[in-house]
MILO-335456 format. One record per residue (C-alpha): y, x, z; residue number from 1. Coordinates in Angstrom, 2 decimals. Each point is the difference from the previous one (the first is absolute). Layout:
! residues N
{drengu {Y X Z} NUM}
...
This chain:
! residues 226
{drengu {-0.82 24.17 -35.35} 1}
{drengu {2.90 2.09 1.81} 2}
{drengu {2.66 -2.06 1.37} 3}
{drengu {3.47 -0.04 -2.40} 4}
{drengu {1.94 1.28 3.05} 5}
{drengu {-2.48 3.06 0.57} 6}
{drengu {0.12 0.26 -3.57} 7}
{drengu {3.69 -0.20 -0.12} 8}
{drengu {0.54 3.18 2.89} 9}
{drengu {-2.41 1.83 -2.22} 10}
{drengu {1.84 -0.12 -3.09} 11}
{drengu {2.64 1.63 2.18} 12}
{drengu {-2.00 2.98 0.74} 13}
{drengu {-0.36 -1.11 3.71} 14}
{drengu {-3.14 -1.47 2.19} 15}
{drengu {-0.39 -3.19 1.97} 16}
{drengu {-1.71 2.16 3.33} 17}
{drengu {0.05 -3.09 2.09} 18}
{drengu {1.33 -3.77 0.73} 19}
{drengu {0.65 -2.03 2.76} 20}
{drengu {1.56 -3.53 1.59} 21}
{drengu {2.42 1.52 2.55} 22}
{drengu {0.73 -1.83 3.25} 23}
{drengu {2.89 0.20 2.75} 24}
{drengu {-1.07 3.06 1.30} 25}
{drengu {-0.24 2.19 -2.82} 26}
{drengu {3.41 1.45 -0.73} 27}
{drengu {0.58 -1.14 -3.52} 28}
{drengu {3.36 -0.87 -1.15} 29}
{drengu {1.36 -2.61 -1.80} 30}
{drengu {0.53 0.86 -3.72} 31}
{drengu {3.94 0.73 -1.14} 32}
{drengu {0.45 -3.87 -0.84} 33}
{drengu {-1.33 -0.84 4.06} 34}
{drengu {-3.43 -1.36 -1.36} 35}
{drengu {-2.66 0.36 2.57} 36}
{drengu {-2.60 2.20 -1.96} 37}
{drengu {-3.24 -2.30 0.07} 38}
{drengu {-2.53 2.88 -1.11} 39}
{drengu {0.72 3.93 -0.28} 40}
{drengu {-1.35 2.07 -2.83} 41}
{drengu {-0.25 3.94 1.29} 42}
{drengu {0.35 1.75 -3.37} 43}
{drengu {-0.25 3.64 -0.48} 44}
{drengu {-1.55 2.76 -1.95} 45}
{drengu {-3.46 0.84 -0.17} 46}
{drengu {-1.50 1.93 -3.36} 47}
{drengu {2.37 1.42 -2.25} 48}
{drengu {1.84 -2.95 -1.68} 49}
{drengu {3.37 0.32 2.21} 50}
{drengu {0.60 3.97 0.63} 51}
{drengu {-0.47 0.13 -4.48} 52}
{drengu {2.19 -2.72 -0.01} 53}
{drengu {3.03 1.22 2.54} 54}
{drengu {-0.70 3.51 -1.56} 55}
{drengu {0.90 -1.63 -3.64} 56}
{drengu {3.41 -1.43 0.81} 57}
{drengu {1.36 1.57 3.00} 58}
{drengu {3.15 1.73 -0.26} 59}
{drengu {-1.24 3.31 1.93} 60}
{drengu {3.41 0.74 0.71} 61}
{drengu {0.69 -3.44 1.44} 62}
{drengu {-3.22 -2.00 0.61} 63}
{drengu {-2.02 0.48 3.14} 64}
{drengu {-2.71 -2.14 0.50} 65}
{drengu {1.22 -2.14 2.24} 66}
{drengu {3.11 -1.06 -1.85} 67}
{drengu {-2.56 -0.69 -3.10} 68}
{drengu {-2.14 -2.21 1.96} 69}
{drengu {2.73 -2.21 1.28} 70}
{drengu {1.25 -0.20 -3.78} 71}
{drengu {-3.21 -0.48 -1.60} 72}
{drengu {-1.61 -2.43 2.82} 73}
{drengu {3.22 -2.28 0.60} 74}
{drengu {0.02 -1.73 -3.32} 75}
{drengu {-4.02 0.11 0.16} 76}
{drengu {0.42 -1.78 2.89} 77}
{drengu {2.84 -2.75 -0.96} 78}
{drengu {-2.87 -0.44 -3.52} 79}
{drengu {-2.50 -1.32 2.52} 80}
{drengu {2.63 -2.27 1.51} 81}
{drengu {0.28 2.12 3.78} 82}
{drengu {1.81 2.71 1.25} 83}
{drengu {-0.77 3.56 0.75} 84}
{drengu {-0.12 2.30 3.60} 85}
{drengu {-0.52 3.65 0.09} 86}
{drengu {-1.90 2.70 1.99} 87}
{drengu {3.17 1.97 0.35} 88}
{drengu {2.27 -3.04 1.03} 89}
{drengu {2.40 0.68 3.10} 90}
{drengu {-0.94 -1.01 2.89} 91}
{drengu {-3.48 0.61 -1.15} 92}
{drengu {-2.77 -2.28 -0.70} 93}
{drengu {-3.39 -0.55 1.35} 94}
{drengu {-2.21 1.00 -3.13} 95}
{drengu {-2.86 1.01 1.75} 96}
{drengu {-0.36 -2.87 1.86} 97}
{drengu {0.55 -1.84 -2.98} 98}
{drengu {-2.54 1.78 -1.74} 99}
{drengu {-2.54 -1.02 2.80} 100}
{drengu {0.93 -3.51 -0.65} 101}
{drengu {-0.95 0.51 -3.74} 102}
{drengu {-3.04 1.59 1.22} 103}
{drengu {1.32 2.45 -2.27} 104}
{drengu {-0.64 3.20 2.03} 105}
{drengu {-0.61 0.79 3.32} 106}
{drengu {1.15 3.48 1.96} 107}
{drengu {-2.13 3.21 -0.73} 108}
{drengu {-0.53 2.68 2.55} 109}
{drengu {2.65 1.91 -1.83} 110}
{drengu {2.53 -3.18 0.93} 111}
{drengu {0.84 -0.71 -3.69} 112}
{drengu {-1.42 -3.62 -1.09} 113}
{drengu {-3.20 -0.02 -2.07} 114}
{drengu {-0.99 -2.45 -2.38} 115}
{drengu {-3.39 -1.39 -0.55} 116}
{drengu {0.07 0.76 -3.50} 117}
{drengu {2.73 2.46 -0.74} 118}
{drengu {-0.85 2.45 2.90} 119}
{drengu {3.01 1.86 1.27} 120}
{drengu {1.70 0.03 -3.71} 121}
{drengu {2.47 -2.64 0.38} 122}
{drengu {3.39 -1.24 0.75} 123}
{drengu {1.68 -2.99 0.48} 124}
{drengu {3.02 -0.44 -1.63} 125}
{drengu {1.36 -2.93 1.10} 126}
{drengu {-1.05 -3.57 0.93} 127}
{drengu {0.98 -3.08 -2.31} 128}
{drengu {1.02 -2.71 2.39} 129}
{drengu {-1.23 -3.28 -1.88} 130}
{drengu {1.33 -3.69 1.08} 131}
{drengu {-3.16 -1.41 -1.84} 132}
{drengu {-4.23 0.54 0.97} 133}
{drengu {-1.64 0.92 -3.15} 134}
{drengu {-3.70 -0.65 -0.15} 135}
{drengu {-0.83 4.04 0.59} 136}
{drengu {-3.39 1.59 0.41} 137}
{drengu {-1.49 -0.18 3.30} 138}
{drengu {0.95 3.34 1.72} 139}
{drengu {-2.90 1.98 1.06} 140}
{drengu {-1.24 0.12 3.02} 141}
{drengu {-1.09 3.46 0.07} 142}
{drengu {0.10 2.38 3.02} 143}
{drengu {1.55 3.33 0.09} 144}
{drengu {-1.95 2.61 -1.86} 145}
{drengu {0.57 2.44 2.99} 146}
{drengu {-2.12 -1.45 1.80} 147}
{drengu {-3.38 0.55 -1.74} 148}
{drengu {1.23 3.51 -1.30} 149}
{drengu {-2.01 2.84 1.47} 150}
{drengu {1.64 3.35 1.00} 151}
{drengu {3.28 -1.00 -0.82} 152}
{drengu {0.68 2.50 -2.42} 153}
{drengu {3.97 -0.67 0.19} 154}
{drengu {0.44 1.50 3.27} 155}
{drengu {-1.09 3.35 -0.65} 156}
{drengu {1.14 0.89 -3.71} 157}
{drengu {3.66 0.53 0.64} 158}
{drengu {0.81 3.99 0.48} 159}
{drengu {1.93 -0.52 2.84} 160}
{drengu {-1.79 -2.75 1.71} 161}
{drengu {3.03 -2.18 0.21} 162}
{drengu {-2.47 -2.96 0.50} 163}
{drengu {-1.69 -0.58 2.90} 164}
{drengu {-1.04 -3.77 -0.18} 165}
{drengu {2.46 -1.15 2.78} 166}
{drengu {3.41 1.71 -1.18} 167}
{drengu {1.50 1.49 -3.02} 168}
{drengu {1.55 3.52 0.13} 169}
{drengu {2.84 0.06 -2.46} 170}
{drengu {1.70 2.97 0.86} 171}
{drengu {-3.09 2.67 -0.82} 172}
{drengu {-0.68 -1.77 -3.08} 173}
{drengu {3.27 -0.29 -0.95} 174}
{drengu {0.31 4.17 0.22} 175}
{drengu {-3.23 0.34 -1.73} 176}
{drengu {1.84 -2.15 -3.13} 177}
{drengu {2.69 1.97 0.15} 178}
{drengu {-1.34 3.38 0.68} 179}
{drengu {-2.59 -0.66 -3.29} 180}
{drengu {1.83 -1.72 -2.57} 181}
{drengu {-2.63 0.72 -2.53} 182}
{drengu {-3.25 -0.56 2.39} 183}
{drengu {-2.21 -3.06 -0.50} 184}
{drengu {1.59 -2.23 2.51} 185}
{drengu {3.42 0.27 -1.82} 186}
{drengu {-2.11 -0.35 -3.97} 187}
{drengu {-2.54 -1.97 0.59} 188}
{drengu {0.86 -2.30 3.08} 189}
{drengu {-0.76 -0.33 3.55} 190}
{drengu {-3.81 2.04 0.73} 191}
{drengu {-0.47 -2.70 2.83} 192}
{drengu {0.64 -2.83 -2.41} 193}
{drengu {-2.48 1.31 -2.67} 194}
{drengu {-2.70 0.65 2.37} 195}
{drengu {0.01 -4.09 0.69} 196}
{drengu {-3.39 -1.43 -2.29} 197}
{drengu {1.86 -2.72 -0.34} 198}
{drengu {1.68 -1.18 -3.09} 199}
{drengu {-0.38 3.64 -1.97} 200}
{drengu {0.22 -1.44 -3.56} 201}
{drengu {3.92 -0.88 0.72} 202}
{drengu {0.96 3.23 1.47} 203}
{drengu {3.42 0.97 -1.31} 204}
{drengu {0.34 2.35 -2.87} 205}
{drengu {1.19 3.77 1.04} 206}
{drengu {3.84 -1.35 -1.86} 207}
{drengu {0.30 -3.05 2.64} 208}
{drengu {-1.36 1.93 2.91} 209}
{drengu {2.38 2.86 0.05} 210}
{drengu {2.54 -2.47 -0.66} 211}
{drengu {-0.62 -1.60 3.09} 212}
{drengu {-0.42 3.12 2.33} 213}
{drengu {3.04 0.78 -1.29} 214}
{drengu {1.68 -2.75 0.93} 215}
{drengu {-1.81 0.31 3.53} 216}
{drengu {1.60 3.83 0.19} 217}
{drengu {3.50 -1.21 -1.23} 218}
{drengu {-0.44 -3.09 2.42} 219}
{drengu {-1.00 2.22 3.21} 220}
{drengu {3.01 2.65 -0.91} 221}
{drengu {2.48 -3.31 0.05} 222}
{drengu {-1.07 -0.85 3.38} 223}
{drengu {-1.50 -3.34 -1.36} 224}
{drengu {-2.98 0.64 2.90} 225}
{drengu {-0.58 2.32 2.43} 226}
């Protein structure tokens, strides 16, 4: 029977991607109240459910995604008696290495964190910071999927080869986005990404992907990375 509290981040349109008992060394903060989180939930989307939901009541001349999630996830998190941290927090949080401790991903040759299950197609969203240990699923002990994967079709399907397996080349594929605004890349989502076996059945629909290379474009233009 699924657990109330997976049950519960469903209902919200989100997914439980991973949990974990964090220790001293982990970087996790206290919640707002000063309450030492206990276990952390790593929430995020993966299928569908969230991008329909933010895409029903978003304010498109207000909302970005960001300012949703902390509206929507904050009184999720408060329902299951914790409080809430966020991937795009200041100073910046270790998510990755968070999401190792979940064994909820691991890092793919194109340095984005896959999941065992959900392939590339994911996000975290934030991690619910939880004073109590709720009887959870075992996490899986899976290894990465890279590492059985022959050929490694990821590194050679971008256009500009902005992969290489040891570095990521933003600039080139940055001007390829910008210098083909209709091209797959920009309507369909990253070509590297969908080359990855893994996880195919919860690639994002063409609406959520050029929503999100969008946002990478607008991002890169603000000087958000370099």
């Amino acid at each position: 029977m699924e657990h109330p509290v997976l049950t519960t981040i469903a209902r919200e349109g989100f997914v439980a991607l991973g949990w974990f008992e964090p220790g001293a060394g982990d970087g996790v903060p206290e919640s707002a109240d000063g309450k030492a989180a206990r276990q952390v939930l790593l929430i995020g989307n993966a299928g569908p459910a969230m991008f329909q939901r933010f895409q029903r009541a978003r304010d498109v001349d207000r909302d970005c995604l960001d300012d949703w999630t902390r509206a929507v996830i904050d009184p999720l998190a408060a329902q299951l008696g914790g409080g809430a941290a966020y991937p795009f927090d200041k100073p910046a949080l270790p998510f990755l290495t968070w999401a190792k401790r979940a064994r909820a991903g691991f890092t793919s040759p194109l340095g984005l964190n896959i999941h065992p299950v959900y392939g590339l197609w994911h996000a975290f969203r934030a991690a619910i910071l939880l004073p109590v240990v709720f009887d959870l699923p075992p996490a899986s002990t899976t290894v990465s999927p890279c590492e059985t994967c022959e050929g490694r079709p990821c590194l050679s399907a971008c256009p500009v080869g902005a992969f290489d397996g040891m570095a990521y080349r933003v600039g080139p594929c940055v001007e390829h986005l910008e210098a083909h605004p209709q091209g797959a890349c920009m309507t369909a989502g990253c070509l590297a990404r969908h080359a990855c076996p893994v996880g195919v059945g919860y690639r994002y629909a063409p609406a959520q992907a050029a929503f999100h290379m969008t946002a990478f474009v607008k991002a890169r233009r603000a000087g958000r990375f370099t």
